[in-house]
N, C-alpha and C positions, 0 to 999 in steps of 0.2 A: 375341231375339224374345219371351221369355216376358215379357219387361215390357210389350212391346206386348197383349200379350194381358189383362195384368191391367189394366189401364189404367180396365176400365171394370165389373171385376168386382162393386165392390159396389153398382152400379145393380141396382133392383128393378123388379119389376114383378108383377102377376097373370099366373100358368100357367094358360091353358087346358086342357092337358091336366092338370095335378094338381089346381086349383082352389085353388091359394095361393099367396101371395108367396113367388117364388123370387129369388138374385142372377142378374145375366146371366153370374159365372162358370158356375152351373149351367149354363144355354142353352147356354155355348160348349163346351160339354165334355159333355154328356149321352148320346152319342152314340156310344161307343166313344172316347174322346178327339178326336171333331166336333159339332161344332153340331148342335143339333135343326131338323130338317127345319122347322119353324114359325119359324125365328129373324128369319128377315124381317119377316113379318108381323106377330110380336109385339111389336119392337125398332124399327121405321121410323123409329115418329114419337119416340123418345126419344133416340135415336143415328146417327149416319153409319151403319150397320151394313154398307150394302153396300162402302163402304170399308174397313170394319174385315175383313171375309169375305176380299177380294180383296187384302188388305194380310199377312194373317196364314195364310192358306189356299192351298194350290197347286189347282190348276183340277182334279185327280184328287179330291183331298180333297173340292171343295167338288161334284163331278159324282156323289161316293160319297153324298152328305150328302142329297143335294135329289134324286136318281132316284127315281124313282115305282113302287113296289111293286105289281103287277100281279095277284097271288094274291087271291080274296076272304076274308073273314072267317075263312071256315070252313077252307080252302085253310091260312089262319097259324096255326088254332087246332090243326088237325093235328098240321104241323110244330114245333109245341113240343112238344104232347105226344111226338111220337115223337122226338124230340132228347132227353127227357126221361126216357122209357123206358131210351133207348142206354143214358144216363148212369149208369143203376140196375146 
């Protein structure tokens, strides 16, 4: 399987969220060792992607990756800090 995965790691592209050329190994693995939530949208038009997701990913993996974080801004900015404190 890990050769599958590398297949396509050293395609680049611009990160929206960091605002520089990353590899798409980045992308596939950014995430706790899962894809970044944006891997779709960023990846479409340069790759199969959703092949490569559904190919490489079990439907747990890829349902952990892509669920929708409901807390707002302030709600996540807490919860680090107080994750943060714990750790101290």
């Amino acid at each position: 399987m890990e050769e599958a995965l590398k297949k396509y790691d050293e395609e680049k592209l611009r990160c929206r969220m960091l605002g520089d050329f990353v590899p798409f190994m980045y992308c596939r693995k950014m995430n706790e060792k899962l894809p970044c939530k944006l891997i779709i949208n960023c990846w479409q038009q340069k790759l199969p992607i959703l092949d490569f997701l559904n190919e490489n990913f079990s439907k747990d993996e890829l349902t952990k990756c892509f669920k929708q974080d409901d807390r707002s801004r302030i709600e996540k900015i807490h919860d680090l800090v107080a994750k943060a404190t714990e750790e101290k």
